[in-house]
Each structure stands twice: as structure tokens, then as C-alpha cells.
C-alpha positions as CSV (number, residue, x, y, z in Angstrom):
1,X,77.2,58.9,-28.3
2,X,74.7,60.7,-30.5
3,X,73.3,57.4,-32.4
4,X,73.1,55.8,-28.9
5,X,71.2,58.6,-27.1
6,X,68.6,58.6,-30.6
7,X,68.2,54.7,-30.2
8,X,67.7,55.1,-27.0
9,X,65.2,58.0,-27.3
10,X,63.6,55.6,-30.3
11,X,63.0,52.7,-27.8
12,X,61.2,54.8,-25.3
13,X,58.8,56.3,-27.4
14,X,58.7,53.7,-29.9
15,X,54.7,52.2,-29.8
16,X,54.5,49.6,-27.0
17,X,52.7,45.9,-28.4
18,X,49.5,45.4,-26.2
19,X,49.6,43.0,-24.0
20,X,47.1,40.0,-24.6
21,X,45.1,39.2,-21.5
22,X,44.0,35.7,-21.2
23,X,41.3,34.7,-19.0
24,X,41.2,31.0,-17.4
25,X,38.1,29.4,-15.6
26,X,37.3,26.0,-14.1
27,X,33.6,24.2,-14.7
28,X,32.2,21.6,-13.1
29,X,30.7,18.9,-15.5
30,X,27.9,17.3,-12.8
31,X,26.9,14.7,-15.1
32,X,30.3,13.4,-16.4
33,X,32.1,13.6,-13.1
34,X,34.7,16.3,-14.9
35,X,36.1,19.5,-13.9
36,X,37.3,21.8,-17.3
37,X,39.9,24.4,-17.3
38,X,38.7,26.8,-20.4
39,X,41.0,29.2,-21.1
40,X,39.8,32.5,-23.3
41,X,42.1,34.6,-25.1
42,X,39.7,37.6,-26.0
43,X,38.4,36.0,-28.8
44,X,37.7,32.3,-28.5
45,X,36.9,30.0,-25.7
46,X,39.3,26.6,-25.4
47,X,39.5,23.8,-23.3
48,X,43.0,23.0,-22.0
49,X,42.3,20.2,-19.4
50,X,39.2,17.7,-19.1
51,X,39.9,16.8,-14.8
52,X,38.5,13.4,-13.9
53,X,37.2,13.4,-10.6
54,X,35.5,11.5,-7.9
55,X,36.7,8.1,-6.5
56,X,33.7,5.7,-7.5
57,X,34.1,4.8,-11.6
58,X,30.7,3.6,-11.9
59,X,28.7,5.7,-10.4
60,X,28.2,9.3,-11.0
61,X,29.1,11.0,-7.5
62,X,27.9,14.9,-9.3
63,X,30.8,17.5,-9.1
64,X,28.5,20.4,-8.0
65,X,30.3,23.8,-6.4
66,X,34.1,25.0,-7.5
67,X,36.2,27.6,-5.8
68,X,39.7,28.9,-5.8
69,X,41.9,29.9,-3.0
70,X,42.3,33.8,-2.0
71,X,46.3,33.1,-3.2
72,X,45.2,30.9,-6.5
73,X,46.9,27.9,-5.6
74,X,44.1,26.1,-5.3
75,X,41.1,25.1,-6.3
76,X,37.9,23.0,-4.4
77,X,35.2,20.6,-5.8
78,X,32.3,19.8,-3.6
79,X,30.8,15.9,-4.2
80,X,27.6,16.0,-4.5
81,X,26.4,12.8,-4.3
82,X,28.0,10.7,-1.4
83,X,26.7,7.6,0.4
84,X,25.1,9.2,2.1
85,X,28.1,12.2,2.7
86,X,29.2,14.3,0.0
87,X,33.0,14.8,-0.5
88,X,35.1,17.9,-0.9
89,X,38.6,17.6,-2.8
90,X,41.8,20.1,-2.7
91,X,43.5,20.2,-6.0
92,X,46.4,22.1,-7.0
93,X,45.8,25.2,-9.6
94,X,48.0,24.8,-13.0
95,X,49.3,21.0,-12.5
96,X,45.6,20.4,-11.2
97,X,47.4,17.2,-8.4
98,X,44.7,16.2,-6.0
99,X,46.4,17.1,-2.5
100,X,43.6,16.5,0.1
101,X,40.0,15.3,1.0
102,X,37.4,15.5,4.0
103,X,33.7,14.4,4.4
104,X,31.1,17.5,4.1
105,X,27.2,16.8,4.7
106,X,24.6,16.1,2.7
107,X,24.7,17.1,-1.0
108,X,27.1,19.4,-0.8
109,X,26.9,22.5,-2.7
110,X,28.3,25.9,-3.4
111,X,31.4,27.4,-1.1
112,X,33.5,30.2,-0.4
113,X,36.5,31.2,1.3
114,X,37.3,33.6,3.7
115,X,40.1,36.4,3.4
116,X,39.6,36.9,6.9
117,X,39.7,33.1,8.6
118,X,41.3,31.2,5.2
119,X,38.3,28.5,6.2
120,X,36.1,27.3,3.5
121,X,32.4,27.4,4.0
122,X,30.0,24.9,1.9
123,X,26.5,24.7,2.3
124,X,24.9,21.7,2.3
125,X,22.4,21.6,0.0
126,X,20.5,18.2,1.4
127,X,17.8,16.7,-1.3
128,X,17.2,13.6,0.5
129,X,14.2,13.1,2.6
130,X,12.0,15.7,4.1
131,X,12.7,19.4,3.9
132,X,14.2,19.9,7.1
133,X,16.7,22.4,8.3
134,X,20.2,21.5,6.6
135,X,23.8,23.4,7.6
136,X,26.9,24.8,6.6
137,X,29.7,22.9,6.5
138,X,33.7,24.8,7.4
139,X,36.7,23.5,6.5
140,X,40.5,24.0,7.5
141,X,41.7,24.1,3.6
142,X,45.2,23.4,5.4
143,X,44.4,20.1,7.4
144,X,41.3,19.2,5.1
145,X,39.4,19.2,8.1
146,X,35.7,19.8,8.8
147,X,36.0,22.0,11.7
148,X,32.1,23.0,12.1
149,X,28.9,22.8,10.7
150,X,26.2,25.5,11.3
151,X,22.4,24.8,10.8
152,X,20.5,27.1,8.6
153,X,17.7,26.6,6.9
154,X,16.1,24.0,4.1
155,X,18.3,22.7,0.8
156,X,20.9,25.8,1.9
157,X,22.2,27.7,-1.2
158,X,24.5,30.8,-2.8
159,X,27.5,30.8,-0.4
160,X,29.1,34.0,-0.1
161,X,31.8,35.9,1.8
162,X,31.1,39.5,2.6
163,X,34.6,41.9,0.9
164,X,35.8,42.1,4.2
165,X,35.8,38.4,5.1
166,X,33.6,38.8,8.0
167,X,30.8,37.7,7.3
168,X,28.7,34.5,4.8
169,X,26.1,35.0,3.2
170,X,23.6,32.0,2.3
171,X,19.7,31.8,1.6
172,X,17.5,28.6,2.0
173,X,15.9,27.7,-1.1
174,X,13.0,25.8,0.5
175,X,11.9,28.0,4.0
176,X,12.4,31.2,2.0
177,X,15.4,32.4,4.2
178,X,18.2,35.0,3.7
179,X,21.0,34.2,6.0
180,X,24.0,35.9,7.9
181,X,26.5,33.9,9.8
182,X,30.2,35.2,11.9
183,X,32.8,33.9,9.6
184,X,35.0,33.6,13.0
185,X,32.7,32.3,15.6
186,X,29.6,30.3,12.5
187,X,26.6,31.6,14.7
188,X,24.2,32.8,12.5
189,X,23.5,36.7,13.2
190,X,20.4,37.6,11.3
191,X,17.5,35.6,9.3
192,X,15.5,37.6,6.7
193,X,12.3,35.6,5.7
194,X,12.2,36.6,1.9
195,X,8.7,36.3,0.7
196,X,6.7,39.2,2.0
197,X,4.2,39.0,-1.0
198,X,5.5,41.4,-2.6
199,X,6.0,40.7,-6.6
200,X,7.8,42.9,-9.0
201,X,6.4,43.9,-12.7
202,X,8.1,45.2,-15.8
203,X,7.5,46.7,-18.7
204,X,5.5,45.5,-21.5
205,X,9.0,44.0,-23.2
206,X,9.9,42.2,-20.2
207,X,12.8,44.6,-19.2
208,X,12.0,46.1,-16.0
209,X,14.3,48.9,-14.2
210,X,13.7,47.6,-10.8
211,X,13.0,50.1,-7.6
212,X,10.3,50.1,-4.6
213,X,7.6,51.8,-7.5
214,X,6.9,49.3,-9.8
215,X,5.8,46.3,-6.9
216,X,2.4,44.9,-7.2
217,X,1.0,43.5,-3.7
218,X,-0.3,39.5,-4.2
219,X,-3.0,38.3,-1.9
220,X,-0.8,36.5,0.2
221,X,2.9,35.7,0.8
222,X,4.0,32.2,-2.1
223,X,7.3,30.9,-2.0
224,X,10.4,32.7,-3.6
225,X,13.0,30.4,-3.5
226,X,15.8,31.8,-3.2
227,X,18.9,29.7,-4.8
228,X,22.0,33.0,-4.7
229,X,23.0,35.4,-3.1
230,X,26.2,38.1,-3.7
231,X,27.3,41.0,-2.0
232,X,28.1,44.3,-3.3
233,X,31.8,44.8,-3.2
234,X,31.6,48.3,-2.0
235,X,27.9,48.9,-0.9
236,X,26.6,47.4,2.3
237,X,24.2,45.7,0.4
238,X,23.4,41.8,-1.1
239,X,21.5,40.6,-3.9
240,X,19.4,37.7,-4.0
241,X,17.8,35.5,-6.9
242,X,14.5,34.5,-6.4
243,X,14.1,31.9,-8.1
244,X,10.0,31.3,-7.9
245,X,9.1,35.1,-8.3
246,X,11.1,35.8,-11.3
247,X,13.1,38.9,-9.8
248,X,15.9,39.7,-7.9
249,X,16.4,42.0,-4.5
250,X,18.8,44.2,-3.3
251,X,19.2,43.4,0.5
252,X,20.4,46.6,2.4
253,X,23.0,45.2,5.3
254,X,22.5,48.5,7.7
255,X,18.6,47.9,8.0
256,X,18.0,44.0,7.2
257,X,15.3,45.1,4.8
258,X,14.8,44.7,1.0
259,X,15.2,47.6,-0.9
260,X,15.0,47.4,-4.3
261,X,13.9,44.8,-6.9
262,X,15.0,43.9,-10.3
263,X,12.0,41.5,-12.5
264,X,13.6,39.3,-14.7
265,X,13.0,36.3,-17.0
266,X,12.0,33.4,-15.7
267,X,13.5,31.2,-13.3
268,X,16.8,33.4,-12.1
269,X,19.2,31.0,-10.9
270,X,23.3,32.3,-9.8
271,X,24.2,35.8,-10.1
272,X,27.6,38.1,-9.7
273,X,28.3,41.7,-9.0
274,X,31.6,42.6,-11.0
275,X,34.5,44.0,-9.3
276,X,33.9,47.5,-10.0
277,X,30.1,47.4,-8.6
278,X,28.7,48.6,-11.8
279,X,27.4,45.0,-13.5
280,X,25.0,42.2,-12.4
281,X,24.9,39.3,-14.4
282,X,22.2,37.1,-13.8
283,X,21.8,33.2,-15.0
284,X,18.2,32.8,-15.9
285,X,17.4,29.1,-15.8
286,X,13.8,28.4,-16.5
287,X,14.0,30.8,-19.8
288,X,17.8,29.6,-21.1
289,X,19.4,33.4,-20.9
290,X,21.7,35.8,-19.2
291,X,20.4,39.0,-17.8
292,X,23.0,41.9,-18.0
293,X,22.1,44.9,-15.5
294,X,23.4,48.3,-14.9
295,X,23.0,48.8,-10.9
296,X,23.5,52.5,-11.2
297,X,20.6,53.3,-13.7
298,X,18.4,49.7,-12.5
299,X,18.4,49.1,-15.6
300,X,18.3,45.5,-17.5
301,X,20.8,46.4,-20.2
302,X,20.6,42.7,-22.6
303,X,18.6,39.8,-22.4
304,X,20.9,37.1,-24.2
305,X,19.7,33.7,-25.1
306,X,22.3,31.4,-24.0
307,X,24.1,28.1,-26.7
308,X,22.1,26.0,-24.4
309,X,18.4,26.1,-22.8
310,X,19.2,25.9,-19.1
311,X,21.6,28.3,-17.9
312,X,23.4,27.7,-14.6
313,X,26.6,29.2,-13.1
314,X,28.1,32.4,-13.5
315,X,31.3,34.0,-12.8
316,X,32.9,37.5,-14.0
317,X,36.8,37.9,-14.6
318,X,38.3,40.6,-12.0
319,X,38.7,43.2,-14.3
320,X,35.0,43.5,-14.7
321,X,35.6,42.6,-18.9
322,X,33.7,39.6,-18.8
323,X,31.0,37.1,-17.6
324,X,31.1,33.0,-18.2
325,X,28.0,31.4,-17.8
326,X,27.9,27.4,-18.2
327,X,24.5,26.0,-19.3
328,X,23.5,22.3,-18.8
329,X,23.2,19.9,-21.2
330,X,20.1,18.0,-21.9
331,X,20.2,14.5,-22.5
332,X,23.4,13.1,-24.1
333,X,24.0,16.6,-25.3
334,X,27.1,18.2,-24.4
335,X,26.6,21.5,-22.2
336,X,28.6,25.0,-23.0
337,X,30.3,27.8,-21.2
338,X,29.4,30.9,-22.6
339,X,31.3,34.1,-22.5
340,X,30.0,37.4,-22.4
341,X,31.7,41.2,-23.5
342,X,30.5,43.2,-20.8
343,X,31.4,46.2,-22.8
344,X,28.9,46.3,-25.9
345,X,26.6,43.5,-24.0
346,X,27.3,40.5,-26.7
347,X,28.0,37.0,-26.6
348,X,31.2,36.5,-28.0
349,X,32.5,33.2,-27.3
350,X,31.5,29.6,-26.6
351,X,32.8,26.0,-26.2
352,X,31.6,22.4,-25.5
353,X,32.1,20.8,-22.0
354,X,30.8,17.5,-20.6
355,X,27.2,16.9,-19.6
356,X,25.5,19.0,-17.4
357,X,28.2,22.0,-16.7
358,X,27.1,23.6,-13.6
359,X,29.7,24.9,-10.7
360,X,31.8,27.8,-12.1
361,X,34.9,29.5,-10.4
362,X,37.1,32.2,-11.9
363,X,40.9,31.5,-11.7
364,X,43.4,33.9,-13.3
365,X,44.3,36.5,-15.8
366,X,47.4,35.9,-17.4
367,X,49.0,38.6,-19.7
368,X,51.2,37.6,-22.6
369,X,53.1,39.3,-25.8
């Protein structure tokens, strides 16, 4: 009884093996008509699954925005380039089956789904013609069916559902337009107009802390084009890139008035708050790098050249760990995901995709011995 009860004992407080957390994202390949499922074990970035998609073999239809379901069962590709219509497809996470299709808009582009409704809301992006007014597509991810489409404002970007699933969030890259739209009814609520003249500066390095005090007044209102937008997941506030001013803005919800504003390197393209409010991680295009910011000291904490010169998508694993960032390829060249240790602010892992990586959506952590 005595060698059982000390074995048992031993077991119990006997060091426990960490668990190993691995990290698994899907990327959209626009240029090679491939989705990739990357899987990152802490240390090194791997593809496990090149996903053809698209149903027209010689032509490139342009994968473009990627989410997964609430439950992560499955995941969504928008179709960029339709005839005229773009095309969103259901897939199913892990065997990756395609299960279900619908026509969107034109040039659909970035979506979200809502906790709240379970629809799916994809902008339609629209790069055809004149810059007119484009909408919002909503789908039943059940039936596959378009159920609505909401008009916003010109080449619609950044789709975002508020934490509570209430309410989208979009801005209009080309008429300079935050937007708020009723997840449960699509009328659009509020309309910020974005470019009030007002520019932000930095320091002499660059690396400006953001805030009201360091704004500079230009002659007139330019354009800002704004191409994302993310919520806060505990703040009633949203942050927007804008694009064409080289800064971001933090959007406060209560009053429907910019409040602060972060300059960054040029051309900042997709952002993401991380789970635990603390982190922004901002894509910046025009310059090829990642901008890591602390929101509770408005500070930039790392500029980070990215493995390839035009950064694009971003996404950050649930836990707040990590950011993945795919950058485009130029040319024939193959384009990268790039991962990013939140904790010391370092680039620690990256792997080859397809051409032109863009659309980026976080699917699961798994945990193994």
C-alpha cells in the first residue's frame, strides 16, 4: 500500500511535459488560384496543403478574402475575378471538401461572420468602371445564399464584425468613408467621412507615439484611402488604415469622431488588434514591413522589414502569441507568410507560398505532447 501511495504521490508531482501548441492558418495565393494551409509549430512555418480553387483552368479567377466559421468547421474564399460576378466557395476545415457556392458582386473582397446572425458579410470591392458607390454582399453560410446586398461607398474595403456581433464595420477606399451597418437589419447606421486634413508626424526616426498632439493641419482635406478597419475587442473603439496619409486612427464608437492617430511607414494596408487589446499589427505595403504597436503606451514598438517587398494580410493567433503576415510576390517570384513573436517583437518564421499571397484567416491552435 505504501509503494502504491509513493508512486502515486511521484506521479502527481512528478514535472508535467509542456504541451506544444501548434498554430494553423489558411492564405490565399491571388495569382496562382491556391488557398495554403501553413501550419507553425513555434519554431518553423510549413505548408501542409496547396488548395486548388476556382472553376475556370485557364484563367486566373484571383482568390482574394478568407474566413473561417465562428465553430471552425469552415472556411470561405471570395472570387475575385468573375465574369462579370465574383464567386464565394464553402469548404470544409481539416479535409478542406468544397461543400457550397453562390454569386457575390463585383470583385469581391474581404468578409466576416457574424456571432450574432451566423451570415457572412463581403464587401464588394468593384474595380471595374467608374468609381461609383459599390455594396456589401450577406450570405446564408447554411443555404449558400445571397440574402442582401447593402450599398456603401466606392471600391468597399476591411470587413469587420463588431465582438458583440452586432454591428460591420467597412470603409470605402475611394470616397474616403468609415462605415457602420446593423448586422440584423444591413441599413447602414453611421458614415464618418475620414479625411478632415488632418495629417499625423513622427519623430525624426520615423516611430511616432500617436495622440491628438503631434497632428499638423494641411491646407486642405487629400484623400486618405482607407483600405481596413478593426475593432477593439473590449474598447468601443475602431482602427482604421489609411492608406494615402501614412497613419492609422482610432475611431471612438460613443462619439463617431477620431481620436487618436498612429504615423506609420508608408502605405499601411490590413491591420489586427490581438485578443487581449494590448497589440496592433499593421501590414505596411508601400514600404515592405510590419508595424508592431503597443495601444496602451501609443507606442510603435518594431518596424520589421518583411521576406518580401509588399506586405499584405495579417492575422494574429487567439492567444495574442503571434502575427502572420503574407507578402506578395513580384513577378514569377514566389510570395511568403511571415510570422511574427509578439513577445520580444522578432521575426521568427517564414515559408514560400504561390504568387501573390494576399487574404489571410486564422484557423486553430492545436496542442500536442
Amino acid at each position: 500500500m505504501l509503494l502504491a501511495t509513493t508512486a502515486l504521490l511521484a506521479a502527481f508531482t512528478a514535472p508535467q511535459r509542456d504541451l506544444q501548441r501548434e498554430y494553423w492558418v489558411y492564405v490565399a495565393a491571388e495569382s496562382s488560384d491556391e488557398v495554403f494551409l501553413v501550419r507553425f509549430d513555434g519554431k518553423e512555418a510549413k505548408v501542409e496543403e496547396r488548395i486548388p480553387v476556382g472553376y475556370m483552368p485557364t484563367e486566373i479567377e484571383g482568390p482574394h478574402g478568407l474566413t473561417v466559421s465562428p465553430d471552425g468547421e469552415y472556411w470561405f474564399v471570395s472570387m475575385a475575378h468573375g465574369m462579370p460576378y465574383g464567386i464565394l466557395y464553402k469548404y470544409a476545415t481539416g479535409t478542406n471538401e468544397l461543400l457550397g457556392q453562390t454569386e457575390l458582386g463585383l470583385f469581391p473582397a474581404t468578409m466576416a461572420i457574424s456571432s450574432a446572425t451566423g451570415l457572412l458579410y463581403c464587401v464588394n470591392f468593384d474595380l471595374h468602371g467608374d468609381m461609383t458607390p459599390s455594396s456589401i454582399s450577406v450570405v446564408d453560410t447554411e443555404s449558400m445564399d445571397e440574402v442582401a446586398q447593402t450599398v456603401t461607398g466606392a471600391m468597399p474595403h476591411g470587413s469587420r464584425i463588431s465582438p458583440d456581433g452586432q454591428r460591420h464595420y467597412s470603409c470605402a477606399m475611394m470616397s474616403d468613408e468609415l462605415f457602420e451597418m446593423d448586422t440584423r437589419t444591413f441599413e447602414v447606421l453611421r458614415v464618418l467621412k475620414l479625411n478632415d486634413g488632418k495629417v499625423a508626424t513622427g519623430d525624426e526616426d520615423g516611430h511616432g507615439h500617436g495622440g491628438e498632439g503631434e497632428l499638423r493641419l494641411s491646407q486642405a482635406a487629400k484623400p486618405v484611402k482607407p483600405t481596413w478597419v478593426d475593432p477593439h475587442p473590449t474598447r468601443p473603439v475602431v482602427f482604421v488604415a489609411l492608406n494615402g496619409a501614412a497613419q492609422v486612427v482610432e475611431v471612438d464608437l460613443e462619439s463617431w469622431a477620431i481620436t487618436r492617430r498612429f504615423p506609420t511607414a508608408a502605405g499601411p494596408y490590413n491591420l489586427v488588434v490581438s485578443n487581449d487589446g494590448k497589440r496592433m499589427v499593421v501590414s505596411y505595403k508601400t514600404a515592405g514591413s510590419v508595424g508592431i504597436w503597443d495601444l496602451e503606451r501609443n507606442e510603435e514598438l518594431a518596424r520589421i522589414p518583411a521576406t518580401r517587398k509588399v506586405t499584405h494580410g495579417v492575422t494574429i493567433s487567439p492567444d495574442s502569441r503571434y502575427a502572420f503576415v503574407s507578402n506578395e510576390s513580384i513577378g514569377g517570384d514566389a510570395g511568403t507568410l511571415d510570422v511574427f513573436d509578439l513577445t520580444t517583437n522578432k521575426l521568427v518564421a517564414s515559408v514560400e507560398l504561390g504568387l501573390q499571397p494576399g487574404g489571410i484567416t486564422f484557423w486553430k491552435i492545436e496542442e500536442r505532447n
